[in-house]
Structure formats: structure tokens, C-alpha cells
FISE-298491 format. One record per residue: residue number from 1; residue in three letters; x, y, z of N, C-alpha, C, O in turn. Coordinates in steps of 0.2 Angstrom, whole numbers. Layout:
REM residues N
SITE  num  residu    npx    npy    npz   capx   capy   capz    cpx    cpy    cpz    opx    opy    opz
SITE  NUM     ALA      X      Y      Z      X      Y      Z      X      Y      Z      X      Y      Z
...
This chain:
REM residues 224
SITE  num  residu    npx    npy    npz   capx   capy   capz    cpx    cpy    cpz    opx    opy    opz
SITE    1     UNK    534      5   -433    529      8   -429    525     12   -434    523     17   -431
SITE    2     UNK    523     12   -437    519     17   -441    523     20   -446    523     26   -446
SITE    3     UNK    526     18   -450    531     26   -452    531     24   -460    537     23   -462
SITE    4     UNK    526     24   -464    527     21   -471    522     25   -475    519     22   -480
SITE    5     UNK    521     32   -471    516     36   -475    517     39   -479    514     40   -484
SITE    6     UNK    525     43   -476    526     48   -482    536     47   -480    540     45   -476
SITE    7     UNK    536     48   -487    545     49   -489    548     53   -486    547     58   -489
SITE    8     UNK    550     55   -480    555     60   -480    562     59   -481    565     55   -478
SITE    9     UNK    563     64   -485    571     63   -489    575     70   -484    571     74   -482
SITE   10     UNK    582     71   -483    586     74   -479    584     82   -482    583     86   -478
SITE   11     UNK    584     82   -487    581     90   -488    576     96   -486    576    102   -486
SITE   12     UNK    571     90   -482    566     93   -477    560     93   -482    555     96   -481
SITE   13     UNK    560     89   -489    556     88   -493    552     82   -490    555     78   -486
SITE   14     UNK    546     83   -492    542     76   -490    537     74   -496    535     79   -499
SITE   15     UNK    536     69   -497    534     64   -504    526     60   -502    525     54   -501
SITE   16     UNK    521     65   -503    514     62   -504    511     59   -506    510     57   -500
SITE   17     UNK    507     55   -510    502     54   -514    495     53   -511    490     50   -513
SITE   18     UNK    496     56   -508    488     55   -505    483     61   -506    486     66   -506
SITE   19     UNK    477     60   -508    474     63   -512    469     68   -506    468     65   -502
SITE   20     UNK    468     73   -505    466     75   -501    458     72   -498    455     75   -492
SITE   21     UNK    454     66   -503    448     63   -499    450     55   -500    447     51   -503
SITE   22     UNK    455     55   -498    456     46   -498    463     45   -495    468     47   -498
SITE   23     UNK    463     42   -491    469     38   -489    467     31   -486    461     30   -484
SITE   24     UNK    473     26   -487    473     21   -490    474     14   -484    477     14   -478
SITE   25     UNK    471      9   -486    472      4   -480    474     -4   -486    474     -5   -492
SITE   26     UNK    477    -10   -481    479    -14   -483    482    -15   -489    487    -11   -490
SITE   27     UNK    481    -20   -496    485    -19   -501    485    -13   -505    491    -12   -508
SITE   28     UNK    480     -8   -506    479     -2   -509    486      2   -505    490      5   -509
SITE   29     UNK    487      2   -500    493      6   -498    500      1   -498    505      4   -498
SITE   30     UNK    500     -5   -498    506     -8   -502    508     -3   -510    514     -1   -512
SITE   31     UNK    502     -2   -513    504     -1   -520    507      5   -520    512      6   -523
SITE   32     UNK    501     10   -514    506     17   -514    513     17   -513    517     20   -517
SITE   33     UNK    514     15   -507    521     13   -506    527     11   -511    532     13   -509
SITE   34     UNK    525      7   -517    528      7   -521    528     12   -524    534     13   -525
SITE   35     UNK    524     17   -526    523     20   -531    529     28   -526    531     32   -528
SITE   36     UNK    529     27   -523    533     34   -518    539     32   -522    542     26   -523
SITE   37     UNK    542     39   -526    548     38   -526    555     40   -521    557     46   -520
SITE   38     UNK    560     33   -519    566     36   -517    571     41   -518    573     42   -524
SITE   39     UNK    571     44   -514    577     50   -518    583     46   -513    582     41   -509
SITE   40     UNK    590     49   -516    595     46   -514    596     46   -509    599     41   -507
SITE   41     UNK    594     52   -504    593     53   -495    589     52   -493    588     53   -487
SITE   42     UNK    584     49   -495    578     47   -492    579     43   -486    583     38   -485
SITE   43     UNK    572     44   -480    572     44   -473    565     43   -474    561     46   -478
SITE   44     UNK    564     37   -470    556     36   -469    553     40   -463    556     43   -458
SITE   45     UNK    545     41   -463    544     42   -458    536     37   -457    534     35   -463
SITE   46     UNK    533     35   -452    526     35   -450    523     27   -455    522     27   -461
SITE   47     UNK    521     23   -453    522     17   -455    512     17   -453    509     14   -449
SITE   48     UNK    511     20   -456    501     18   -456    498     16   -461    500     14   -467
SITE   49     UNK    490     15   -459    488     12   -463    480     17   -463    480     22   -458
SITE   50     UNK    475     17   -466    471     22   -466    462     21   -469    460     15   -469
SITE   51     UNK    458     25   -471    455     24   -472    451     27   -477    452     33   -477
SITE   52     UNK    447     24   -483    444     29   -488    437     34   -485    433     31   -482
SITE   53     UNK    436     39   -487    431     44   -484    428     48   -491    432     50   -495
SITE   54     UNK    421     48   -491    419     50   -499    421     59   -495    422     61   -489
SITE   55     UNK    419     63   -503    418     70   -497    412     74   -494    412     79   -492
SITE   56     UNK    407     70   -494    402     72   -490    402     67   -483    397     65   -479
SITE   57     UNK    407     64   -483    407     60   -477    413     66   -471    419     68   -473
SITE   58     UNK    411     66   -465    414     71   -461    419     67   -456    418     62   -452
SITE   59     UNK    424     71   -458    431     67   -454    429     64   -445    426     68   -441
SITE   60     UNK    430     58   -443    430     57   -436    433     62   -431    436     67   -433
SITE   61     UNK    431     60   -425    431     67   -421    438     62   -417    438     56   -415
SITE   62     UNK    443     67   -416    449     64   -411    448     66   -403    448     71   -401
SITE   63     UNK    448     61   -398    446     64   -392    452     64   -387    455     59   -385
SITE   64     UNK    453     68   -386    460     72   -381    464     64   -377    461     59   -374
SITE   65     UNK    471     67   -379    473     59   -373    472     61   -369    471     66   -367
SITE   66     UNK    473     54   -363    471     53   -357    476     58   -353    482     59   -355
SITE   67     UNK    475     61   -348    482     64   -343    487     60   -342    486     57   -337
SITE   68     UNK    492     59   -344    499     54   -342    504     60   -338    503     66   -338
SITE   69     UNK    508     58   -337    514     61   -334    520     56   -335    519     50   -335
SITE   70     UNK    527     59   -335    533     55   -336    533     51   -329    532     54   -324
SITE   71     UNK    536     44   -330    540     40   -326    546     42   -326    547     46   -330
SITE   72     UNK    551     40   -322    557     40   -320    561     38   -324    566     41   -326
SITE   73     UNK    558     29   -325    562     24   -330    568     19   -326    573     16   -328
SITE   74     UNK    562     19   -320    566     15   -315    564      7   -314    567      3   -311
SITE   75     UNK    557      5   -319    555      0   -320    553      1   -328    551      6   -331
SITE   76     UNK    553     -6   -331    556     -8   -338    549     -5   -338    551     -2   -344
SITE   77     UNK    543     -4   -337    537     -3   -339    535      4   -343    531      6   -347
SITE   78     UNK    540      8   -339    541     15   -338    542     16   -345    539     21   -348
SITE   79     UNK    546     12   -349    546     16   -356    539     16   -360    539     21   -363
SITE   80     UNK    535     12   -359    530     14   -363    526     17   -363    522     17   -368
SITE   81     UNK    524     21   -354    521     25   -353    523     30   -354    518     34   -356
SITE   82     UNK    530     34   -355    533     38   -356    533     39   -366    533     45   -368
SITE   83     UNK    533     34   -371    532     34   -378    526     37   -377    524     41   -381
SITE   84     UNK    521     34   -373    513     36   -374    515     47   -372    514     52   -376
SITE   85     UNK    518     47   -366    517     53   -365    520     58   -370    516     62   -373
SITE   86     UNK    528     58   -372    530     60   -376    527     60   -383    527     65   -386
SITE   87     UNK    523     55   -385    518     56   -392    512     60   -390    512     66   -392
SITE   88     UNK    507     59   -387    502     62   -386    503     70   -383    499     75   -384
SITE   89     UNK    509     70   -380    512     78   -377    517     82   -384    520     87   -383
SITE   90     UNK    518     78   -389    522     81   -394    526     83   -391    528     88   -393
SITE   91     UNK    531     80   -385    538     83   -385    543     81   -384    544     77   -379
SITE   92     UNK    548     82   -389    553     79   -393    557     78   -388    558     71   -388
SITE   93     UNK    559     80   -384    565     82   -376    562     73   -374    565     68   -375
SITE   94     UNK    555     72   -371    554     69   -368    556     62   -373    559     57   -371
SITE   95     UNK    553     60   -380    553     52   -382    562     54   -383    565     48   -385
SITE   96     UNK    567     60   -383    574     57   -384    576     57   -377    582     55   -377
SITE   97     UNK    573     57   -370    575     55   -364    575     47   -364    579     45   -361
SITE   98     UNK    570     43   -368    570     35   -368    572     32   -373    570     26   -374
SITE   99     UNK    575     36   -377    579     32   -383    587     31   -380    591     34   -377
SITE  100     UNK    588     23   -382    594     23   -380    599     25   -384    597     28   -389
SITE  101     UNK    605     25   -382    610     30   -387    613     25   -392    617     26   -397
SITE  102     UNK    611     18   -391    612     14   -400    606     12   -400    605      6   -398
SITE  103     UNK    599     16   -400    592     14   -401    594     13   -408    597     17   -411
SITE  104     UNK    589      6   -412    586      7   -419    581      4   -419    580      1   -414
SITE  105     UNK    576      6   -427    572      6   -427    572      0   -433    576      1   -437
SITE  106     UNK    568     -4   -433    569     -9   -438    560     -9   -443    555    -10   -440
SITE  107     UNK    561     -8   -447    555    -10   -453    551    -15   -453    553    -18   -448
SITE  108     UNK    547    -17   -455    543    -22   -457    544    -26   -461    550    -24   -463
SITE  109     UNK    542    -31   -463    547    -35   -468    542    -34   -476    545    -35   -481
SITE  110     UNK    535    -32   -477    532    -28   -480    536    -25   -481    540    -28   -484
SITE  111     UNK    537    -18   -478    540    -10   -480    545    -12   -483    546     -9   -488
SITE  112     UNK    549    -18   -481    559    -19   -483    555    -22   -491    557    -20   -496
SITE  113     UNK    552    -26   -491    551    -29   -497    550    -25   -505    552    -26   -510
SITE  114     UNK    542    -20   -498    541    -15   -508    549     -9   -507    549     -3   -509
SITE  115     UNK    554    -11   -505    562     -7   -506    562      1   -502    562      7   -504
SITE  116     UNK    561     -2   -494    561      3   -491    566      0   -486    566     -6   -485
SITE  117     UNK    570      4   -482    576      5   -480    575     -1   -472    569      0   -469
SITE  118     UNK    580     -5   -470    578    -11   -466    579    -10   -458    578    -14   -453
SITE  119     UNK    582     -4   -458    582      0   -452    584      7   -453    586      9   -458
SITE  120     UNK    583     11   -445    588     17   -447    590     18   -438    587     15   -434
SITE  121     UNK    595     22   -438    595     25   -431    593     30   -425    588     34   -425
SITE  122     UNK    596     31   -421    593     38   -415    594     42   -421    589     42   -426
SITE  123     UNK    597     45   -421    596     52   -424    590     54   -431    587     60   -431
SITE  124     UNK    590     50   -435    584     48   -439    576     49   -436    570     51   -438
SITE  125     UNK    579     46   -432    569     42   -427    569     49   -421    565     49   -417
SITE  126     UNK    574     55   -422    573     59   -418    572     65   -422    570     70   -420
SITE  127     UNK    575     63   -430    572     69   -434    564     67   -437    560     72   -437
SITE  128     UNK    562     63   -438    559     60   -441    553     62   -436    547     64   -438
SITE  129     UNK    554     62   -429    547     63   -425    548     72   -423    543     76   -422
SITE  130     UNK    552     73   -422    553     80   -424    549     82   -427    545     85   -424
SITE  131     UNK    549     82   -433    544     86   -438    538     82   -437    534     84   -441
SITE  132     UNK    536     76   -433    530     74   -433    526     78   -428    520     80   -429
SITE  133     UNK    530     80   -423    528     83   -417    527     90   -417    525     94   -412
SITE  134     UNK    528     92   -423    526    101   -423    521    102   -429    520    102   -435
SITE  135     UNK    518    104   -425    510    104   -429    510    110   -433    506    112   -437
SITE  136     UNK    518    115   -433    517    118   -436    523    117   -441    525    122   -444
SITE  137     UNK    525    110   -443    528    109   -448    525    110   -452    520    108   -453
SITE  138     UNK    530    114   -458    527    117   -468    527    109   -470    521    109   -470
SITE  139     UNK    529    104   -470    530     99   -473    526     92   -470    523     88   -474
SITE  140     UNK    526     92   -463    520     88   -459    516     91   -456    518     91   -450
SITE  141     UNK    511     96   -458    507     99   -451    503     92   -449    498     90   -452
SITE  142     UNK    505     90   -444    503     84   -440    496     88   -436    500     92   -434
SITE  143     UNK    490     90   -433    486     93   -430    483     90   -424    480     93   -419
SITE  144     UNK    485     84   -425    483     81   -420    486     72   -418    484     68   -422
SITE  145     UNK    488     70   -414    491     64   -410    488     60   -406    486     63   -402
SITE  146     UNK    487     54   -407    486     49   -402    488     43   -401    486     39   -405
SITE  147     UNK    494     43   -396    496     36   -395    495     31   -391    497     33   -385
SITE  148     UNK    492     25   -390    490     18   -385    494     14   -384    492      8   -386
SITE  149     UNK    499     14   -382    503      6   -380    499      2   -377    496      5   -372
SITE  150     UNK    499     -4   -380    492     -9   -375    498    -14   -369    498    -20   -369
SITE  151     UNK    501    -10   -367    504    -14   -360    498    -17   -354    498    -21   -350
SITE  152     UNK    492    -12   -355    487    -16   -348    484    -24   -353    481    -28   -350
SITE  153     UNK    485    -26   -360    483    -32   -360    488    -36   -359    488    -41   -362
SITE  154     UNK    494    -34   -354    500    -38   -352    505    -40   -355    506    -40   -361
SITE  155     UNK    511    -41   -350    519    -41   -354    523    -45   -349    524    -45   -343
SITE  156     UNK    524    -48   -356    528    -54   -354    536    -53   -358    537    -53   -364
SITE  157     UNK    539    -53   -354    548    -49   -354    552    -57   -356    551    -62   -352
SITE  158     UNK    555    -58   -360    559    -62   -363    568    -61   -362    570    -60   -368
SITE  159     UNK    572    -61   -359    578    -60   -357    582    -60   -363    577    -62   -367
SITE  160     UNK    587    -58   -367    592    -58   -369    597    -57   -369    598    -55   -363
SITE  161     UNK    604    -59   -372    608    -56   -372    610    -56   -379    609    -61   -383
SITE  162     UNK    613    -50   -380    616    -45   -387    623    -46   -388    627    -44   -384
SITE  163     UNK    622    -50   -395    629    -50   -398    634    -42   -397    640    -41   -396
SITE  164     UNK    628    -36   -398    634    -30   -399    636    -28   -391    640    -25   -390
SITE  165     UNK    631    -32   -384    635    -31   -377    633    -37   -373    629    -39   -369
SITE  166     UNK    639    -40   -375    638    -49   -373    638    -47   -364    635    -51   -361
SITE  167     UNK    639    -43   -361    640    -44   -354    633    -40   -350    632    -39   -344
SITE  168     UNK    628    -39   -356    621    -36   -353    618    -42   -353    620    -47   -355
SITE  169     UNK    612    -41   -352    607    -45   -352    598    -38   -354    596    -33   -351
SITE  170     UNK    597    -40   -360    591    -33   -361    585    -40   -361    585    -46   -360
SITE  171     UNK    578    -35   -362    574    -39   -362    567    -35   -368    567    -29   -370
SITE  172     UNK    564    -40   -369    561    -41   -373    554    -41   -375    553    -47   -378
SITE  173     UNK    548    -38   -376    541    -41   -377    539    -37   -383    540    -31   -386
SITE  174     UNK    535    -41   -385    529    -40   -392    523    -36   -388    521    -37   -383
SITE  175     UNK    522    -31   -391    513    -28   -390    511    -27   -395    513    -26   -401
SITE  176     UNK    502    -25   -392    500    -21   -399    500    -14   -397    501    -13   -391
SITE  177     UNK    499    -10   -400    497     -4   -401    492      2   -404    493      1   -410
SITE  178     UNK    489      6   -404    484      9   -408    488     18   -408    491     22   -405
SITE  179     UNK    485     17   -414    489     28   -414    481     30   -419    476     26   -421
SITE  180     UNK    483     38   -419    478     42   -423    482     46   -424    485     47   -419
SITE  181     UNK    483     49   -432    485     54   -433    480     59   -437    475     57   -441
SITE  182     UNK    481     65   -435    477     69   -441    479     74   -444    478     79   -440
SITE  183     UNK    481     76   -451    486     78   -456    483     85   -459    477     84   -461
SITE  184     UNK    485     91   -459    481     97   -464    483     94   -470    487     90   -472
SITE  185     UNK    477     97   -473    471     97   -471    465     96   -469    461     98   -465
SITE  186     UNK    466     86   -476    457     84   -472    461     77   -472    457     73   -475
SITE  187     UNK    467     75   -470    469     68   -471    469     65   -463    472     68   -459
SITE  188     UNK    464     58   -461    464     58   -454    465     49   -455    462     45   -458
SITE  189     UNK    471     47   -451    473     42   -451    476     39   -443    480     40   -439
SITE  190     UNK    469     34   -445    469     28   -439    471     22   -438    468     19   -443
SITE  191     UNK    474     19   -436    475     12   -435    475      9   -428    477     12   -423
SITE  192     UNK    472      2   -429    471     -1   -422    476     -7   -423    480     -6   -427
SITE  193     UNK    477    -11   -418    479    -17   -417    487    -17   -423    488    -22   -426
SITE  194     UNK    491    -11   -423    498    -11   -426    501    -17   -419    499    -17   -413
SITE  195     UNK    508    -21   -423    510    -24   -419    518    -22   -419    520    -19   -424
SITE  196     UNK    522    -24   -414    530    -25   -412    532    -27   -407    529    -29   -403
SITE  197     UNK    540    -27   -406    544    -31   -403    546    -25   -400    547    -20   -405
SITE  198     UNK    548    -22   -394    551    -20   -387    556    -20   -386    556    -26   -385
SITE  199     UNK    562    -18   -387    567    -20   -384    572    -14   -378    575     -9   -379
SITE  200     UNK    571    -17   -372    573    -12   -367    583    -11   -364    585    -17   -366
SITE  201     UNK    585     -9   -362    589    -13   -358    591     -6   -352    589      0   -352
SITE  202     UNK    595     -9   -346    595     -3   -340    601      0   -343    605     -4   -344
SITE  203     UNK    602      5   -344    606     11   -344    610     16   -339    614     20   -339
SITE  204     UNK    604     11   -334    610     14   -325    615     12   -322    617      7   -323
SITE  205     UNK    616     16   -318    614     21   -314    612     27   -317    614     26   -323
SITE  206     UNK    610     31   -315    607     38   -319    604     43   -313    599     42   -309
SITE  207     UNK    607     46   -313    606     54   -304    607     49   -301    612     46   -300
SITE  208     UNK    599     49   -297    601     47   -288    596     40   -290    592     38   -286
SITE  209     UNK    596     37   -296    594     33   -297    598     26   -300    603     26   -304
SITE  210     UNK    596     18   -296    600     13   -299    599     10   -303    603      6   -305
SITE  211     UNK    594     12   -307    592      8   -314    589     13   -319    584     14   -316
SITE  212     UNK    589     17   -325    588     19   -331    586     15   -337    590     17   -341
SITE  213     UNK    582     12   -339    577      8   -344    577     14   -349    576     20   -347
SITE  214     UNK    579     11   -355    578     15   -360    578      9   -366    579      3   -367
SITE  215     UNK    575     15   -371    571      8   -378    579      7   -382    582     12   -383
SITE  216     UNK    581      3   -384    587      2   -390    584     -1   -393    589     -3   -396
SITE  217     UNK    579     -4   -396    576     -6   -400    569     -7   -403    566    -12   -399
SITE  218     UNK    565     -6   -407    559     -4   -412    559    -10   -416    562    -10   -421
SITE  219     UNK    555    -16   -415    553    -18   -425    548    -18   -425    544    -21   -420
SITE  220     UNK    545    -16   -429    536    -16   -431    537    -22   -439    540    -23   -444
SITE  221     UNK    531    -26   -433    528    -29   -437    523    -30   -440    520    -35   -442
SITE  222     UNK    521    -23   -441    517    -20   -445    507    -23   -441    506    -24   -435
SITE  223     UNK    503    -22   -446    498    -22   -442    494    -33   -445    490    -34   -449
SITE  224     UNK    498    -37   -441    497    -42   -443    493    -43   -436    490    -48   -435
């Protein structure tokens, strides 16, 4: 999903090279990518891609997300209205309500290529947006969020069954997606048309509900 911006290694250190009037798109950020160095704890975060701006050119203006509110999670749909709200609402509580408890997140095959790690799991993708979601992180002052799952150009759910729970059945769809981030100082990074693979499965019963959807699986397929 986006997460190949900056290094975060377990120390709470984060690993830049971005210049404060340029950030980068297509092969120019493959190179950066390489040039990030690994530390031996290293944790990815944020998989974007960006844009060069001279500095008498004045950053785009971000316009407030739409009003969303949580779903329940009582139809498979529910999770990505709820990703939208949790990103957009920066709250950490609500995108660990839709993570399943063996959620992973899987790379790119780009990112795995320039030697970057080929998945990680929940607790990773709940520190990793943790410090995305607080604008008042020393290390990502993130200032501003926007997340678009494009479920209204339709979803087409593909059945499974998983070797690691041969007696489930989960299900399946590719979409695109659009985000905006914007970084203190003057760093503003947008991408359209990112793409991925969904993977849902029912996690219910749950309270006085018979079905609980939750995501156990992420691969970004980067912005093909």
C-alpha cells in the first residue's frame, strides 16, 4: 500500500533522503529506494510515489475527507469503508478493529526486488500507522491524510481457500486506490491509481452480530 517512503527501523529512528523541494516518482524513487540504507531492525513504512516541485512553486491545497463513519463489518464491503475512515480520521483503535489477528501485509515485487522485506505482520502495520497517524510524531509529522479506496468502480470477490485455515473459505478482490499525504515541512505526496489485492475473511460471530469481516491480507501491487 504505499509504504516505501521512509525506513523505519525499531528504534523509532526514520531514514529520509528527501530533500525538502523534491520528492520523487517512478524510476527516480526506485533509486532512492536503493540508496535507503537497512539497519538490522528495519521496518518499512508508506509505499509512495511523488512529485518534483521547484521552490517558487506552491504546494497543492489538500481538501478535507468526505464524512464517513464506521460500519459494523457485517458485509465484506464494510472493510474498506472502514480503512477509508480509520486513515482519513487518523485513528489507530479503529484500522486495529479491521485487522485480522494473522493480518499480513505483503510488498511489491519492485520493493522486494531493490531488498526490501517481502512481508511483515499485525503488529508492524499497527506500529508503522501508529506513528503515521500522529501528526504529532518527532519522526513522521504526517499533517495531513487522504485515503480513496475505489470500491464504487466495483468488486468482484473471488472465493478461497487457505492453506493456513483449510476449513474457511475467504475471499478476494484487486482494487485501485488513491492517498495524499502531506509531511512537515514542505514534503506533499500524492498518488493516484496505486493498486492491490484484498483479502477478507468472516471472523464471526462477534457481540450480537453473525458475521465479523476483517482484512488478513494486504499485497500492493504497487502503482502498475
Amino acid at each position: 500500500m504505499f509504504r516505501a517512503l521512509i525506513l523505519n527501523n525499531m528504534s523509532g529512528k526514520i531514514v529520509s533522503t528527501f530533500s525538502p523541494q523534491r520528492v520523487l516518482r517512478g524510476k527516480d524513487f526506485e533509486m532512492l529506494k536503493r540508496q535507503i540504507l537497512l539497519g538490522s531492525l528495519a521496518m518499512l513504512v508508506v509505499s509512495i510515489s511523488a512529485c518534483i516541485f521547484s521552490p517558487d512553486e506552491k504546494k497543492p491545497i489538500v481538501p478535507p475527507p468526505p464524512q464517513q463513519n464506521l460500519k459494523d463489518l457485517t458485509h465484506r464491503e464494510d472493510v474498506f469503508n472502514n480503512i477509508e475512515v480509520a486513515y482519513n480520521k487518523r485513528n489507530i483503535n479503529y484500522y486495529n478493529g479491521l485487522l485480522d489477528a494473522n493480518f499480513a501485509f505483503f510488498l511489491s515485487t519492485g520493493d522486494v526486488n531493490n531488498g526490501l522485506p517481502v512481508s511483515w505482520n499485525r503488529a508492524d502495520e499497527i506500529d508503522v500507522n501508529t506513528k503515521l497517524f500522529d501528526a504529532n510524531n518527532t519522526v513522521l509529522p504526517c499533517q495531513s491524510i487522504r485515503m480513496d479506496i475505489r470500491a464504487e468502480d466495483g468488486i468482484s470477490w473471488v472465493e478461497i481457500v487457505p492453506e493456513s485455515a483449510p476449513t474457511e473459505t475467504w475471499y478476494q478482490t484487486t482494487l485501485y486506490y488513491d492517498f495524499k499525504f502531506e509531511i512537515s515541512p514542505n514534503t506533499y505526496i500524492p498518488l493516484t491509481g496505486a493498486k492491490a489485492v484484498f483479502t477478507v475473511r468472516d471472523a464471526g460471530p462477534y457481540q450480537q452480530y453473525a458475521h465479523h469481516w476483517q482484512l488478513v491480507e494486504f499485497r500492493d501491487l504497487g502503482d502498475q
